[in-house]
C-alpha positions in Angstrom: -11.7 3.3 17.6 -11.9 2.9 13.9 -11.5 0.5 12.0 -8.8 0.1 9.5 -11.5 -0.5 6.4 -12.6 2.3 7.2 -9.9 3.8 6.2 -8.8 5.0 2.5 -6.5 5.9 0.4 -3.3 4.2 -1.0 -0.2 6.3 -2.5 2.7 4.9 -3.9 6.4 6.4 -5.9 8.3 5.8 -8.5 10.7 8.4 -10.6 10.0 11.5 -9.4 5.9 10.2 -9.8 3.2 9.8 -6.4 0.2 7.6 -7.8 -2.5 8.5 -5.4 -5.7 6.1 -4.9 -9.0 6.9 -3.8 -12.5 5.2 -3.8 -16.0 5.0 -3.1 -18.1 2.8 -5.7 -16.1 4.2 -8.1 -11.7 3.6 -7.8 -9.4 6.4 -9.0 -6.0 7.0 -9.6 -4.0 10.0 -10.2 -0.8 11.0 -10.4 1.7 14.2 -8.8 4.5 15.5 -9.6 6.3 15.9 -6.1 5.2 19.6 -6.3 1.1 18.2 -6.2 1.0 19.6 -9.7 -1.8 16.3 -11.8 0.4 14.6 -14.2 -1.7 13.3 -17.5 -1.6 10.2 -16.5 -4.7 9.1 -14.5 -8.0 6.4 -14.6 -11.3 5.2 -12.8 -12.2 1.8 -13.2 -15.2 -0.4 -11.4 -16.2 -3.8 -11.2 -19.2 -4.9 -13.7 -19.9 -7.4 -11.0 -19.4 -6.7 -8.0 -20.4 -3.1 -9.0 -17.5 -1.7 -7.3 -13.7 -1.6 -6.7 -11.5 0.1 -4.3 -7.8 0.8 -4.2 -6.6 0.0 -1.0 -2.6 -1.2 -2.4 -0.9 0.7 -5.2 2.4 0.0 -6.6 4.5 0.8 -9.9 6.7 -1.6 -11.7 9.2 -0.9 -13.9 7.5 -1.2 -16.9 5.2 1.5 -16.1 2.1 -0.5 -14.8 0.2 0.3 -12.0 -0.7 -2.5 -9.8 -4.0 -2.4 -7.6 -5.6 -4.3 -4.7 -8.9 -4.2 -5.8 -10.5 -5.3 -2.1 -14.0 -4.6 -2.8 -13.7 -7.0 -6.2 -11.4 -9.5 -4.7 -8.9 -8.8 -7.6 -5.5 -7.3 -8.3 -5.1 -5.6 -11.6 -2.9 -4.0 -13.6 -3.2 -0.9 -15.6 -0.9 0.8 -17.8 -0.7 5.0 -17.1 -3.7 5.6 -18.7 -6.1 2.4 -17.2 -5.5 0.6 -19.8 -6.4 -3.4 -17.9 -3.7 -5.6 -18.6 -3.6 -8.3 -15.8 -6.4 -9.6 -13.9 -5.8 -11.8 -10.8 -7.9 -12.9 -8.2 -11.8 -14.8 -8.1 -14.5 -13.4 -5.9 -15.5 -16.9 -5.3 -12.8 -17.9 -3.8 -13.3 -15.1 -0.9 -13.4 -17.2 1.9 -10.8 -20.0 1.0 -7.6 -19.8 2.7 -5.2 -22.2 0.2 -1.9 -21.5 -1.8 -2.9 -19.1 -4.7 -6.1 -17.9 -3.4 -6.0 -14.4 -2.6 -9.3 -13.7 -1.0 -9.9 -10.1 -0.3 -6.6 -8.0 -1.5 -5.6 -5.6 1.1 -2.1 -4.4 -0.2 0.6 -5.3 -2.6 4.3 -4.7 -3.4 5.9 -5.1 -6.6 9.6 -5.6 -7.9 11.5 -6.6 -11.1 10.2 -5.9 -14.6 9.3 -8.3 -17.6 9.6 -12.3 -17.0 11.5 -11.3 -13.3 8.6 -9.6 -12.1 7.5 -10.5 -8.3 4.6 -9.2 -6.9 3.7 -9.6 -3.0 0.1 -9.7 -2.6 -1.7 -9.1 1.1 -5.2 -10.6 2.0 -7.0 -9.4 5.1 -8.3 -11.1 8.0 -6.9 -13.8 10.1 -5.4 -15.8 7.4 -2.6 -18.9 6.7 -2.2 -17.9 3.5 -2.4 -14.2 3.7 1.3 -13.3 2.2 1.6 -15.0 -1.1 4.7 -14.4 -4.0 3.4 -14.6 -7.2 5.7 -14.7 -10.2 3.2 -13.6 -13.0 5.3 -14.5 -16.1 5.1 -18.4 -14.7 2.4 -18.6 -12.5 4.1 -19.8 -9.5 3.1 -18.9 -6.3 5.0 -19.2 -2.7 3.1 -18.3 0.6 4.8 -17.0 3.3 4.6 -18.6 6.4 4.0 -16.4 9.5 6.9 -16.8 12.5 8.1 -20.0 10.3 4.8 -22.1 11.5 3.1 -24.0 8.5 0.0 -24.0 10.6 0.2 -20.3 11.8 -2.0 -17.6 10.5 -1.3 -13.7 9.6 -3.3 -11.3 11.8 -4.7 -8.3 10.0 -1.9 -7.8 7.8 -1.9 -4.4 6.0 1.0 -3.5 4.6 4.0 -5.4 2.4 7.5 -4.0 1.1 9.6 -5.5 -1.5 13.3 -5.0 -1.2 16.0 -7.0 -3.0 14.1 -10.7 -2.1 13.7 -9.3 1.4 9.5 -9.2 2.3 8.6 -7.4 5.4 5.1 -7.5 6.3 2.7 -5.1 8.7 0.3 -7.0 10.9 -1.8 -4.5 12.4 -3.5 -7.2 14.5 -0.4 -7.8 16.4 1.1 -4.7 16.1 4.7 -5.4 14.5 6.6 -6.1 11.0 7.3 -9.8 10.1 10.8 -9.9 8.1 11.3 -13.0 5.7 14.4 -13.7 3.3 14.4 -15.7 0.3 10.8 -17.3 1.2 12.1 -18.0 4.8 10.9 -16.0 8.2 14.1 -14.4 9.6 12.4 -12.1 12.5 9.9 -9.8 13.5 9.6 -6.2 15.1 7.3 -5.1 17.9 6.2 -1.4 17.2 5.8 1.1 19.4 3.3 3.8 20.2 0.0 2.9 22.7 -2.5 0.3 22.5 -5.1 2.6 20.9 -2.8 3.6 18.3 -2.9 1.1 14.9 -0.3 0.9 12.5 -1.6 1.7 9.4 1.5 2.0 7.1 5.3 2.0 6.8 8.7 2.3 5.1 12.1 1.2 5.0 14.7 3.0 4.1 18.0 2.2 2.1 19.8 2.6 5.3 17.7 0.0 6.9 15.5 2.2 9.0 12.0 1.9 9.0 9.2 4.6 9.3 5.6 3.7 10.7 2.3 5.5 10.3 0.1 4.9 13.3 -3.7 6.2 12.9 -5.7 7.1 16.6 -9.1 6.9 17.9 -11.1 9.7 16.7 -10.4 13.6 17.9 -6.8 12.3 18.5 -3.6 12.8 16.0 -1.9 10.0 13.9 1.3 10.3 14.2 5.1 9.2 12.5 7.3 6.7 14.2 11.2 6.3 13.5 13.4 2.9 14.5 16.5 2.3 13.7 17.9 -0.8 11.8 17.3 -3.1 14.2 13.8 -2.5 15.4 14.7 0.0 18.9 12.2 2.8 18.6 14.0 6.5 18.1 11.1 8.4 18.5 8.1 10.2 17.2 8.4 12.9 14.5 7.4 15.8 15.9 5.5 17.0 13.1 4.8 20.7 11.9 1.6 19.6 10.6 -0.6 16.7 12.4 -2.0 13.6 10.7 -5.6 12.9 10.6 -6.3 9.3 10.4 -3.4 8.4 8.0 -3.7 5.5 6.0 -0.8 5.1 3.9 2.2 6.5 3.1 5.3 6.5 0.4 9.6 8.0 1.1 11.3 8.9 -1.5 15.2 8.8 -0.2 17.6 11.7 0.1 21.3 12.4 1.1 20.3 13.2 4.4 16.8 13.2 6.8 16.5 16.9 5.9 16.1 15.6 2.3 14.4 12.7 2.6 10.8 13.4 1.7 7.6 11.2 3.5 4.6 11.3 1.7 1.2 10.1 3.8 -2.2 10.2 2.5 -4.5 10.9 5.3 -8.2 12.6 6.0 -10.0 9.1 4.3 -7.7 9.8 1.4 -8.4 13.7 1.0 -4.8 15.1 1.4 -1.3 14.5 1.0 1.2 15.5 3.3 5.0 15.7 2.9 7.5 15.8 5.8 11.2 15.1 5.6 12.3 12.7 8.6 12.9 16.1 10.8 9.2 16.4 10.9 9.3 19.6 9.1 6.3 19.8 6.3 6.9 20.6 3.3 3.5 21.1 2.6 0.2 19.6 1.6 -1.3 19.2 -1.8 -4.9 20.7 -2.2 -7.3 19.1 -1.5 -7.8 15.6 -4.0 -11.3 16.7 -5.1 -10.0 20.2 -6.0 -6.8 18.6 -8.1 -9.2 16.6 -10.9 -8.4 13.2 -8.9 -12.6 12.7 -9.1 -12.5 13.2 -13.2 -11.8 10.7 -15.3 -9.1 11.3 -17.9 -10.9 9.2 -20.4 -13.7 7.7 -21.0 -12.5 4.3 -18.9 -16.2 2.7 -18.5 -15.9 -1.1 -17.6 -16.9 -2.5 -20.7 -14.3 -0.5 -22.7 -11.1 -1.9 -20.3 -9.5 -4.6 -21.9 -7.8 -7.4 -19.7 -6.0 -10.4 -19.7 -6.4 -13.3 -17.2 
């Protein structure tokens, strides 16, 4: 069975635009029309001291930043379209303390609001108390979610975070189900299905209050796609027309209908994207990431020449 760092790739949407993340030493980040025709937009960015970064959570605001869990730097950062650094969060140092503002290693974030409203969800791996944390960037305050309600509990492998209206739902692949909180507070969770072997990776809710789950399996097996309905009763797995290889994230973009709603997954340790509509029927893949530029830097992005403020 693999494990989920293994895994990579992060994609996220936002007007019409997928921001797809990749990294070895090296992180990248593209963007797609929904046609996989490369936008402009685009950067590569490493740590000078750690002497790598990775993109393993990707998220758009509305103010046209990119924001990036930076896991192999211990950071989140914000870039505008072009990788221009604008906020830098996070202290390698502080890798192995589990307090209130302390993000250790980011795994995944979620992002909502623009300007002084702004509230980003930030998700630190491992076996953690303070592993969900709200951070409002324009004051500095931070609230950490606490798992089941316990002030003494701890997050298990959490992987994944959505942003919704001051709803936070959270993906514990350690335990296999989504933790729901409202306003701050835990309001319930969700047991996923699928077998043992099978780890959730990813998901999405929809507006209608569904929620879609990307489950990755043990090597030589298919991932697959996973469908509840609004209250957490499993309807199924998409019977795809193309299967997943190891998928590690994915992004919907809503429609009038499931023949029109689009799921995007990244999968193949982040070398394709897939797109299905919630019938399971593809509507294809974009070529493969190293043939679309995604391994090019736009601009000359080095480091030293990326501003940032703290």
């Amino acid at each position: 069975m693999r494990t989920l760092w293994s895994l990579q790739g992060s994609i996220a949407h936002r007007s019409g635009v997928l921001y797809v993340g990749r990294h070895a030493r090296t992180a990248r980040v593209a963007s797609f029309d929904l046609d996989g025709r490369r936008l402009e937009s685009g950067f590569t960015f490493r740590d000078t001291d750690m002497g790598r970064s990775s993109v393993d959570g990707l998220a758009a605001d509305g103010d046209h930043r990119l924001w990036v869990a930076d896991g192999a730097a211990c950071r989140v950062r914000a870039f505008s379209l072009f990788g221009r650094e604008v906020v830098t969060l996070g202290d390698p140092l502080s890798l192995d303390s589990d307090r209130r503002g302390q993000l250790g290693r980011p795994v995944a974030l979620a992002v909502e609001g623009t300007d002084d409203d702004l509230v980003l969800a930030v998700v630190s791996g491992g076996r953690r108390r303070h592993a969900v944390q709200l951070m409002h960037p324009a004051t500095g305050r931070t609230l950490s979610l606490r798992p089941d309600g316990d002030p003494e509990g701890l997050f298990q492998s959490a992987v994944r975070v959505r942003l919704d209206d001051g709803s936070v739902a959270v993906l514990e692949s350690g335990r296999r189900r989504i933790q729901v909180f409202e306003d701050g507070n835990f309001h319930y969770a969700l047991d996923l299905p699928g077998a043992r072997e099978e780890v959730p990776t990813s998901f999405e809710r929809m507006p209608d209050g569904r929620i879609v789950v990307a489950l990755d399996c043990a090597p030589g097996a298919p991932g697959g796609l996973h469908l509840l309905d609004r209250a957490g009763r499993p309807q199924g797995r998409l019977d795809l027309e193309e299967p997943l290889v190891h998928p590690a994230d994915l992004a919907l973009i809503p429609g009038d209908d499931d023949a029109s709603t689009r799921v995007c997954v990244i999968d193949r340790d982040g070398e394709r994207v897939l797109q299905f509509n919630l019938e399971g029927r593809a509507y294809g893949s974009f070529p493969t990431l190293d043939a679309t530029g995604i391994h090019e830097p736009v601009a000359d992005l080095s480091p030293d020449l990326l501003g940032s403020e703290g």
